[in-house]
C-alpha positions as CSV (number, residue, x, y, z in Angstrom):
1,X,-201.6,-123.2,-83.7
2,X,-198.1,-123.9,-83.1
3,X,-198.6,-127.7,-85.2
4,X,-199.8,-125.3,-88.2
5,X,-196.7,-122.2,-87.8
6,X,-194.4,-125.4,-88.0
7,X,-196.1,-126.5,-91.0
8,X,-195.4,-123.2,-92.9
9,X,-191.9,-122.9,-91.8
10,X,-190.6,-125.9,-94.8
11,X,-188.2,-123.4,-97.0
12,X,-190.4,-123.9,-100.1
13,X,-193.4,-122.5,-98.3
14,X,-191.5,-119.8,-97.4
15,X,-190.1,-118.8,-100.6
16,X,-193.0,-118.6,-101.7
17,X,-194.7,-116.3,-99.6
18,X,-191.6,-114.3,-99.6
19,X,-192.1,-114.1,-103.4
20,X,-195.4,-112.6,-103.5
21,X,-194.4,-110.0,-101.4
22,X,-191.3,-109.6,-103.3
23,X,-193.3,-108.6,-106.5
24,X,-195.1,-106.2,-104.6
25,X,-192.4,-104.1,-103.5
26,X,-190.2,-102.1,-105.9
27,X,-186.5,-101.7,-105.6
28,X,-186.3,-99.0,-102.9
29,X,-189.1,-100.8,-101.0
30,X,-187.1,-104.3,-100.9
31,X,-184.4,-103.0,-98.6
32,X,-185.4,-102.6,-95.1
33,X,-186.3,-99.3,-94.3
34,X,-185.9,-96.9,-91.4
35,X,-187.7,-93.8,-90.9
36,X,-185.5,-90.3,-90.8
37,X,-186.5,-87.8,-88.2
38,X,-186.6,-84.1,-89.2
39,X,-183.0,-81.6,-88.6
40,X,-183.5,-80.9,-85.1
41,X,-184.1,-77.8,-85.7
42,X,-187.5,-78.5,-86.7
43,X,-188.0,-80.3,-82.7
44,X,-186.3,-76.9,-81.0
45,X,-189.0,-74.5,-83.0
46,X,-191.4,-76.7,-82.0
47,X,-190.9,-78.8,-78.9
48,X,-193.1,-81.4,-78.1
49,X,-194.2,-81.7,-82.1
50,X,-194.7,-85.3,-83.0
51,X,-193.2,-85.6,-86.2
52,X,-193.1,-89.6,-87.2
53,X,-196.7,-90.8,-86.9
54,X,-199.0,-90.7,-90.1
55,X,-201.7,-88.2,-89.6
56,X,-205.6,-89.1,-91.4
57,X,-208.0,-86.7,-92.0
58,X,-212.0,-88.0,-91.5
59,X,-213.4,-87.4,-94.9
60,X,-217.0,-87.2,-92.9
61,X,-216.4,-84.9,-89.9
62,X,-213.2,-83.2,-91.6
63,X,-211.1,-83.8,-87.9
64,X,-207.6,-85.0,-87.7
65,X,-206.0,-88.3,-86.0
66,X,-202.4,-88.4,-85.1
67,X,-201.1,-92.3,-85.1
68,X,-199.9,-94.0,-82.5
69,X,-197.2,-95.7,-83.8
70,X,-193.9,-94.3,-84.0
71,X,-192.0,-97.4,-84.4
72,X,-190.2,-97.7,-87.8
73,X,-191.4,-99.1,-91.3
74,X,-192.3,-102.1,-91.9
75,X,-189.8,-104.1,-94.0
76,X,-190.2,-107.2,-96.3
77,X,-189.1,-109.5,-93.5
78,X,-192.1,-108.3,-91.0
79,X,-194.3,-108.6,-94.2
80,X,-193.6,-112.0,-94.8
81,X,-193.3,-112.9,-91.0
82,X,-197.1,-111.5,-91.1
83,X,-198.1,-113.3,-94.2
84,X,-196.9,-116.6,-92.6
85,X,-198.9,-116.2,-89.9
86,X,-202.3,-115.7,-91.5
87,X,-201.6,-118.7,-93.6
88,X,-200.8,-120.7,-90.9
89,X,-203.8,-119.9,-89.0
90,X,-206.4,-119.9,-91.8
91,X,-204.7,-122.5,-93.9
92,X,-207.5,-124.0,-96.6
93,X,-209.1,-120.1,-96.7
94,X,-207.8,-119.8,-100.7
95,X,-209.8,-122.5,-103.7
96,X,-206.6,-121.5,-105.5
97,X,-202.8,-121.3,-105.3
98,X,-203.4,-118.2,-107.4
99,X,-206.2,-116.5,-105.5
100,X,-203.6,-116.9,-102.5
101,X,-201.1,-114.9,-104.6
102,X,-203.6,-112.2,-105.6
103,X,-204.9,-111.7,-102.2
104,X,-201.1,-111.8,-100.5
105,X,-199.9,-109.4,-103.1
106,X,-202.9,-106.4,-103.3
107,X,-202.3,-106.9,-99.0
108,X,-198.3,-106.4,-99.5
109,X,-198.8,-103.3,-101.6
110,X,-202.0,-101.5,-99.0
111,X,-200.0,-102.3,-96.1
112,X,-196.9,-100.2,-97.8
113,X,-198.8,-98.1,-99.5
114,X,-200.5,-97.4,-95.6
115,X,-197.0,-96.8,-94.3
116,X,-197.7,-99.8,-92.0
117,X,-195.2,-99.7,-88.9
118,X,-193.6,-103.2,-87.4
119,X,-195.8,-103.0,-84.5
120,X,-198.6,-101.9,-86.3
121,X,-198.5,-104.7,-88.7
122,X,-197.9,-107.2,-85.8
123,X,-201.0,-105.8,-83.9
124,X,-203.3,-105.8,-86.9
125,X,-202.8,-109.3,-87.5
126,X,-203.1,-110.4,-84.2
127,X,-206.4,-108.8,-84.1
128,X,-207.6,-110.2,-87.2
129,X,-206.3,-113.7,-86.2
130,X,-207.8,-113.2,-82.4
131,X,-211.3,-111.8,-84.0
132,X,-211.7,-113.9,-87.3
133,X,-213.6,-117.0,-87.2
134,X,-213.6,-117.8,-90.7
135,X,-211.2,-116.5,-93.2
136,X,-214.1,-116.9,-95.8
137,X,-215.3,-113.6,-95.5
138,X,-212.1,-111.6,-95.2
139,X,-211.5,-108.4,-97.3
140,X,-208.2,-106.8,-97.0
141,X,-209.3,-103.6,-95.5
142,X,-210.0,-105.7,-92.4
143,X,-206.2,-105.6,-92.0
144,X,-205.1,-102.0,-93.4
145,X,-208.0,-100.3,-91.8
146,X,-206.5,-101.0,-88.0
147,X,-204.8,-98.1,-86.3
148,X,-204.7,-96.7,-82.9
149,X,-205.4,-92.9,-83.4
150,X,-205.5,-89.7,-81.6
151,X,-207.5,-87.1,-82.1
152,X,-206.3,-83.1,-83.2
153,X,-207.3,-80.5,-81.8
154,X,-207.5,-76.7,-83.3
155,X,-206.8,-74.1,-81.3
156,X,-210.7,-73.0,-80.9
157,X,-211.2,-76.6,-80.3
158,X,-208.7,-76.8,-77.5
159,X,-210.1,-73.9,-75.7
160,X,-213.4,-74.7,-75.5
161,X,-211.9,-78.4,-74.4
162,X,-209.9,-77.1,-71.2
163,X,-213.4,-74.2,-70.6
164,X,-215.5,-77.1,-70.4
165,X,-213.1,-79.3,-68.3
166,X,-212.3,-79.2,-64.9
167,X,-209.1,-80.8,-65.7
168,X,-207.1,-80.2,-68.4
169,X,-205.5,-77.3,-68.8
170,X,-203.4,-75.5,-71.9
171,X,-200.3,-77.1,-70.6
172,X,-201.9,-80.8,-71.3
173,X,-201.7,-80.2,-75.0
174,X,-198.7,-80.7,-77.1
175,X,-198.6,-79.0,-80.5
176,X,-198.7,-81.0,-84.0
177,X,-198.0,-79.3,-87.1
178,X,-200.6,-80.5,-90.6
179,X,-199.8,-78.9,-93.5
180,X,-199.0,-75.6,-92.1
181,X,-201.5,-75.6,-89.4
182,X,-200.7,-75.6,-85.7
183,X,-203.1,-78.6,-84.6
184,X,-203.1,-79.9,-80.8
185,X,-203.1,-83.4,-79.2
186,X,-203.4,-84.3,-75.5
187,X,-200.0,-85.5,-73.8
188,X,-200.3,-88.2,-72.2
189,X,-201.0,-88.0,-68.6
């Protein structure tokens, strides 16, 4: 592994992975970027609120998933960084120089388009790298679609989660605002 990460670290290869992600991103997205946290305000109305994970709704079951990454954005470096390293480790995967390009670029734009996080995007590949055998059959959502998520609770759900437990109680919850609606997840104990 490390003979093939070696290999893709000659400038040109670089450039050129740096270039497809490059036409991916538009100005504002080429600079690296930091999340900004609410007025703090917002945290003393609500303490406890998590406020900079991405929240999903199941379009089956209709329930909510808080994510657990709160790191930052990631930026065009981590991209590329990321990029680099699924080349290196699936390196004849592509019949063509430009089927490399389109694949690199539609995976740029999901994984900003996802809001991916640094240590999101670092953990993804290195569970596609650790799980893939062959990069033959890859499809991009194998990379966007990784997340570690927590589940929301409603209010009605929350009480009938601490009646039926002999555990938790309301104090275990921590409240998460969705669109105007008070929504619940566990603290971690």
């Amino acid at each position: 592994m490390k003979e093939r990460l070696n290999k893709i670290k000659q400038p040109q290869e670089i450039e050129q992975l740096k270039q497809i992600v490059l036409k991916s991103l538009t100005p504002s997205q080429q600079q690296p970027q930091a999340q900004t946290l609410p007025p703090a305000a917002t945290k003393k109305q609500l303490p406890g609120i998590q406020t900079n994970s991405t929240i999903t709704q199941n379009p089956v079951t209709k329930e909510f998933a808080i994510s657990l990454y709160t790191d930052p954005l990631a930026t065009q470096i981590d991209i590329i960084q990321c990029i680099a390293r699924l080349d290196a480790s699936f390196p004849n995967s592509f019949k063509s120089a430009n089927d490399k390009n389109k694949f690199y670029t539609i995976l740029t734009e999901r994984l900003i388009s996802n809001n991916f996080t640094k240590q999101r995007l670092k953990e993804a590949v290195n569970y596609f790298i650790d799980t893939k055998t062959s990069f033959k059959d890859i499809h991009i959502a194998d990379i966007v679609n990784f997340d570690k998520q927590e589940k929301l609770y409603s209010y009605h759900e929350k009480c009938i989660t601490v009646q039926q437990s002999t555990t938790l109680t309301f104090n275990d919850f921590v409240p998460v605002k969705v669109n105007g609606i008070m929504y619940y997840r566990l603290k971690k104990i």
